[in-house]
SENU-649238 format. One line per field, with one value per residue (C-alpha): x, y, z; residue number from 1. Coordinates in Angstrom, 2 decimals, padded with zeros to 5 digits. Layout:
<pts>
u X|...
v Y|...
w Z|...
nr NUM|...
</pts>
This chain:
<pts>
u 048.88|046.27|045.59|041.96|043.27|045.29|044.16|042.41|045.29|048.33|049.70|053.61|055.97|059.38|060.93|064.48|066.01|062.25|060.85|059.16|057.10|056.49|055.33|053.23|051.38|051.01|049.39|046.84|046.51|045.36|042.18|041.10|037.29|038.37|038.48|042.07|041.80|041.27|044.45|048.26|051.35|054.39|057.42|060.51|063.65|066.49|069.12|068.42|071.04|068.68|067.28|063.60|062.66|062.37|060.79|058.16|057.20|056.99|053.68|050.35|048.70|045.54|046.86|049.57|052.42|055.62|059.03|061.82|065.13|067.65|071.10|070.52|069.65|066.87|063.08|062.40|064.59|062.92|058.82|059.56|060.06|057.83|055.16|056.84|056.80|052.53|049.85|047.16|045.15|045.55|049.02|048.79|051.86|052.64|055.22|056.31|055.89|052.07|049.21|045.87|041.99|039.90|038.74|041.59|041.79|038.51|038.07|040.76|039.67|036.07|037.47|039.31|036.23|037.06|038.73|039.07|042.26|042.51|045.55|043.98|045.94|044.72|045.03|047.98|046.94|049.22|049.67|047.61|051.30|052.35|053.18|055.84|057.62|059.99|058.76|059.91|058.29|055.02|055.39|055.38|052.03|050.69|051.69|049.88|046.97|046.94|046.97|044.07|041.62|042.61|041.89|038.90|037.50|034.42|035.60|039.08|041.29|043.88|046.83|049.92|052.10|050.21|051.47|053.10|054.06|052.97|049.21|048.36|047.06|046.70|046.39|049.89|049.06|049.13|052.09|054.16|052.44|054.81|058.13|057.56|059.62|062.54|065.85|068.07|065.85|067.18|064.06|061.20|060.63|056.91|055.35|058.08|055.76|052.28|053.18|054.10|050.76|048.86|050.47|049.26|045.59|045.15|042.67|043.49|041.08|042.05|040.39|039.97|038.53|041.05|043.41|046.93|048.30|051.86|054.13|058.12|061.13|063.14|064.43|067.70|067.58|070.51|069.21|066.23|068.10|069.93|066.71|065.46|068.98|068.10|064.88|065.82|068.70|066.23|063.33|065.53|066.37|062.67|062.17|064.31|062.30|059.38|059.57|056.56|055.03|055.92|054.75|057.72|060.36|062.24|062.59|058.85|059.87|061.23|057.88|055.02|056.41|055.49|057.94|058.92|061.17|062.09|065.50|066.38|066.32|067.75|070.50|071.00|071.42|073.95|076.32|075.01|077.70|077.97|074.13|073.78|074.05|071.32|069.34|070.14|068.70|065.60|065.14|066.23|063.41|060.81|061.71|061.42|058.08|056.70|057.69|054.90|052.53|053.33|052.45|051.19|054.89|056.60|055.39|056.03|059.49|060.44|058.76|061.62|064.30|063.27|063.02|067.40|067.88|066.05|067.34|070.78|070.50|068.44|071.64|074.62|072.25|072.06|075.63|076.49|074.62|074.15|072.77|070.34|069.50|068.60|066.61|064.61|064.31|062.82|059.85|059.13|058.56|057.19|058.73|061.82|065.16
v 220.23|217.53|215.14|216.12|219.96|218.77|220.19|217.86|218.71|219.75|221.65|220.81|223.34|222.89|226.04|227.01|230.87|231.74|234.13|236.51|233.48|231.67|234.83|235.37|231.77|232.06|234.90|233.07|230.52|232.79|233.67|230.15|229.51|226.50|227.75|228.40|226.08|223.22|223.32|224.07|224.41|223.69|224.72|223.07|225.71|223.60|225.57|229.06|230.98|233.98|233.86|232.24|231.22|234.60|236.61|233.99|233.78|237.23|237.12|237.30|234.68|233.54|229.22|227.89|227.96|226.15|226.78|224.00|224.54|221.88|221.71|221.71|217.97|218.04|218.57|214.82|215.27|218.58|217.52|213.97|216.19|218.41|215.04|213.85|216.87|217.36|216.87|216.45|213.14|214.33|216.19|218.47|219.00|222.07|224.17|227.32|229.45|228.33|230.76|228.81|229.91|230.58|227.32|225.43|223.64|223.37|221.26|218.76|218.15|217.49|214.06|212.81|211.58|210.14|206.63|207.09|206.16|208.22|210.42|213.66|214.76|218.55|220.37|222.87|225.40|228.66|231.63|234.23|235.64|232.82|234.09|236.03|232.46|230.97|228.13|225.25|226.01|227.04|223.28|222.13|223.82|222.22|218.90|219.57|220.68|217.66|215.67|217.30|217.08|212.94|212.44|214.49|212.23|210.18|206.43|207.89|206.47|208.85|206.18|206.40|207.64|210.42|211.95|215.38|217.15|220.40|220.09|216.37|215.41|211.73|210.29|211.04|207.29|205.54|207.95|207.08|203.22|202.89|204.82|208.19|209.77|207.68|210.49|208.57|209.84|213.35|213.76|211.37|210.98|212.12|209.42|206.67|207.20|207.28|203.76|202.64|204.16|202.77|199.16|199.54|200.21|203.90|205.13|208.36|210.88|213.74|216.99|219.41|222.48|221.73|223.89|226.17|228.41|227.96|230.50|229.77|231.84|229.48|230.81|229.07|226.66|224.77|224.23|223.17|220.62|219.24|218.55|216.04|214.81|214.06|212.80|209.97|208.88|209.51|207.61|204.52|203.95|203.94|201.57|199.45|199.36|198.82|196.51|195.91|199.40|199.84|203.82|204.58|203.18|205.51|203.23|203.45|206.59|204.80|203.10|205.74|208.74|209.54|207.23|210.90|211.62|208.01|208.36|211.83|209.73|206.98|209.35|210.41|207.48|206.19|209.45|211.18|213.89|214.42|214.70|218.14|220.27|218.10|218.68|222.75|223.15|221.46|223.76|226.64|225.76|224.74|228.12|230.00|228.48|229.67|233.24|232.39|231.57|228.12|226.38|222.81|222.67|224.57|222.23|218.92|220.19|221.03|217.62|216.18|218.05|217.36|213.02|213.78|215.24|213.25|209.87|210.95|210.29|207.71|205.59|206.92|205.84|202.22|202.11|201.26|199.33|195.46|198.17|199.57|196.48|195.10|197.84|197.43|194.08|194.85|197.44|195.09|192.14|193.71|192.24|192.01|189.73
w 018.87|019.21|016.44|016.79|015.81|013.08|009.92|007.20|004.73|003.84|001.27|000.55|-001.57|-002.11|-003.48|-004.15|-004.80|-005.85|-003.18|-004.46|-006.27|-003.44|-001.78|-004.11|-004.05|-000.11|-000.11|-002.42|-000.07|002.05|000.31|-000.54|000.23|002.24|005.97|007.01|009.92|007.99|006.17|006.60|004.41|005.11|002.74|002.37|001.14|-000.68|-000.13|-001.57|-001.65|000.06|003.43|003.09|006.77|008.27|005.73|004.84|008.62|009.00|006.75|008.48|007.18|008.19|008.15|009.98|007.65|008.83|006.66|006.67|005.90|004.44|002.25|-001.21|-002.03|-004.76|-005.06|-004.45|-001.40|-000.41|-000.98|000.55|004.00|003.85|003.24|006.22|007.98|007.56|009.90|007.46|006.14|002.90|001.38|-001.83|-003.52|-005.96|-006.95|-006.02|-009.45|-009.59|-009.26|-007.75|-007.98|-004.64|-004.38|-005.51|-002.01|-001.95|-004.90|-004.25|-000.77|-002.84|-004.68|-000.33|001.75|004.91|004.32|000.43|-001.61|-004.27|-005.94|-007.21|-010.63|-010.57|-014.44|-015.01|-016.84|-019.06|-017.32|-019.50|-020.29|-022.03|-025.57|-023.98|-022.87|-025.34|-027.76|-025.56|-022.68|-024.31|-026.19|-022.30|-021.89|-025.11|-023.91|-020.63|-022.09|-024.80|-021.72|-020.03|-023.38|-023.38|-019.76|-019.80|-022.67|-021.01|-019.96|-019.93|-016.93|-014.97|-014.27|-012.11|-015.11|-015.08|-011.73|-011.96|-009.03|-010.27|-009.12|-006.65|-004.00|-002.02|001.25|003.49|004.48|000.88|000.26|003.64|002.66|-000.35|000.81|-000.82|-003.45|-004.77|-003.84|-005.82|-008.81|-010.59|-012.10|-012.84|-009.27|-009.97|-012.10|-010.46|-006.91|-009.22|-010.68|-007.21|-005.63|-008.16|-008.15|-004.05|-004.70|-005.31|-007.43|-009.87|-010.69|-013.29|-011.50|-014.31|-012.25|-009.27|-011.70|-011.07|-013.47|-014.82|-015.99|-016.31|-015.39|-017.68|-020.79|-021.10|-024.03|-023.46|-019.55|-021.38|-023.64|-020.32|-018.52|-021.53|-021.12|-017.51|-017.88|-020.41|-017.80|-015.32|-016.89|-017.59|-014.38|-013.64|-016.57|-014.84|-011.40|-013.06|-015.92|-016.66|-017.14|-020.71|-020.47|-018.30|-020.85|-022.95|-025.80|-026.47|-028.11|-031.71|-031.51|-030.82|-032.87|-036.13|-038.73|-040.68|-037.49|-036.36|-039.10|-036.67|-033.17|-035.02|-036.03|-032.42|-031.52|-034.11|-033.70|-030.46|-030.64|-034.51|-034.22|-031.84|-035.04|-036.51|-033.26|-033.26|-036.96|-035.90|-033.23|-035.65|-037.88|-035.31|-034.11|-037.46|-038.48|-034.73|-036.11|-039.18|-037.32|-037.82|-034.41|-035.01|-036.87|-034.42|-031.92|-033.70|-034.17|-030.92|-029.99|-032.34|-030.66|-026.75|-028.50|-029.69|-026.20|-024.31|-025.98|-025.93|-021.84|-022.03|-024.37|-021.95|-019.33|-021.15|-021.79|-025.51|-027.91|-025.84|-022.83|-025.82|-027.08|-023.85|-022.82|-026.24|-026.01|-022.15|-023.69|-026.17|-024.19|-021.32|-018.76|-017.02|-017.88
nr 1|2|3|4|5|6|7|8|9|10|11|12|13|14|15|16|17|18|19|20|21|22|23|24|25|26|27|28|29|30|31|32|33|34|35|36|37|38|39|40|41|42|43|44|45|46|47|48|49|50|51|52|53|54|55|56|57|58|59|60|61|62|63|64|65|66|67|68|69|70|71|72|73|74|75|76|77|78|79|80|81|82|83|84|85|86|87|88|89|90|91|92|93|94|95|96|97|98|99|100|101|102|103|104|105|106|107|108|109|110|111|112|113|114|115|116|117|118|119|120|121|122|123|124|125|126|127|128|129|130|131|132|133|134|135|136|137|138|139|140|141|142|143|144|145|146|147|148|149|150|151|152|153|154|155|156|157|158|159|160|161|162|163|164|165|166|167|168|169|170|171|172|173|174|175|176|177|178|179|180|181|182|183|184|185|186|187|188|189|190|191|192|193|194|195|196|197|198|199|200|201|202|203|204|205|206|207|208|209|210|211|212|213|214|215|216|217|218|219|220|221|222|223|224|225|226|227|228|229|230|231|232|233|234|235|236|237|238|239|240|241|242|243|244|245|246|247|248|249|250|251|252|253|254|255|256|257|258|259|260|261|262|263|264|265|266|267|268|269|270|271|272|273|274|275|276|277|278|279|280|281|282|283|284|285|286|287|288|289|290|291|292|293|294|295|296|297|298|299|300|301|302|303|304|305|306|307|308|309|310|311|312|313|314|315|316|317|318|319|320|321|322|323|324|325|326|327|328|329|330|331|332|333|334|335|336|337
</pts>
């Protein structure tokens, strides 16, 4: 195909062992109000352990839908292709267990005139079923919307930290420009390529009514618990690429939370393995005060158990105490060794 047939943009989706979701989100692709010639999407399967090529091309959709196939080797692995893989000017990247409005296209496309350099942070939004979802992932949907009331405050500024992969769009140039996601990175990979698009010039807009619904087929609380373990290993080694964005470090945890639960992460620290029963009866009451009714504390507590977790990577990742105090010393100074 010509690049004067090439579609303005691109929608990427990596998906693993979710079919029937992804299904489900092509199909409302296919009714967007943007006209189907003007965009494509191109999935990228990571190694599901069910066929996804053939039944995803047998749809009759009214795009141009292209399905890539690769070995399991992670979501940065598996959206950094399809990125690669797309025709467009502009990519939009979101995840296969989102639901999207008619005009969800539509509006991102809105914020990418010709020659513009701007990353598009779109608003995730609950699925309406949400109260069925455990308390963890519900406090994920708090902390998204928190997000969206602060960066929808007038003179508020969308920055690269900000980047989820759940609901963005940029130039395929700018993202190409800086070398895509890091694959090295677990997790984190998302707001590691915002600081690195924004250090090369990109502007970031926070598109409230470009929106997706979330829901979660998660409900494993100790698979919950391992992914804040991940993301504080995860989010050192960003730390370390970037010294001096302080918002990336893990450490700024002791610093920004309220000083009633600093003596619990200081705890984790301390004994990291004697402390998992202190982390469980956290989570046992967060959990029983959700039961009262008791959100704002149900919340807060769960925050406090996701800080344990989430520390407890971030000090294997640093390696004893001289790693710890070195990392400290690096959010606290701002700068690098």
């Amino acid at each position: 195909m010509s690049s004067s047939s090439a579609p303005r943009l691109s929608v990427v989706i990596a998906t693993y062992n979710r079919l029937p979701l992804i299904t489900r989100l092509l199909w409302q692709l296919a009714g967007q109000t943007l006209p189907p010639e003007r965009f494509e999407v191109v999935v990228v399967d990571d190694g599901s352990k069910e066929p996804t090529r053939e039944p995803l091309q047998a749809l009759a959709l009214p795009y141009t839908l292209r399905v890539e196939v690769q070995r399991n080797a992670g979501a940065a692995a598996a959206r950094h292709r399809g990125v690669l893989a797309a025709r467009g000017d502009v990519v939009l990247v979101t995840d296969d267990d989102m639901q999207v409005a008619p005009d969800f296209l539509e509006r991102h496309l809105a914020h990418h005139p010709p020659g513009s350099r701007t990353v598009v942070l779109g608003r995730i939004r609950p699925d309406p079923s949400i109260g069925d979802m455990p308390l963890f992932e519900r406090w994920y949907a708090y902390l998204n919307n928190r997000m969206a009331e602060e960066l929808s405050v007038p003179g508020a500024r969308a920055r690269g930290v900000h980047l989820f992969t759940g609901n963005v769009s940029f130039p395929r140039a700018d993202y190409v420009g800086v070398g895509g996601f890091d694959k090295s990175l677990g997790q984190s990979e998302d707001v590691e390529l915002g600081v690195r698009l924004e250090k090369a010039g990109c502007g970031f807009v926070f598109a409230r009514d470009a929106y997706v619904l979330h829901g979660s087929d998660h409900v494993s609380f100790e698979r919950w618990l391992k992914r804040a373990h991940r993301y504080g290993m995860f989010d050192t080694q960003v730390a370390r690429k970037h010294p001096d964005v302080r918002d990336v470090n893990p450490w700024r945890l002791l610093f920004k939370t309220n000083p009633l639960t600093r003596p619990l992460l200081a705890a984790t620290l301390v004994a990291p393995d004697a402390s998992r029963v202190l982390t469980r009866a956290v989570m046992h009451a967060a959990n029983a005060a959700d039961k009262l009714g008791l959100e704002k504390a149900a919340f807060a507590g769960t925050s406090v158990v996701y800080g344990m977790e989430y520390l407890r990577g971030a000090r294997g990742e640093a390696g004893g105490w001289t790693g710890i105090a070195r990392e400290v010393a690096r959010y606290l100074q701002g700068r690098g060794e």
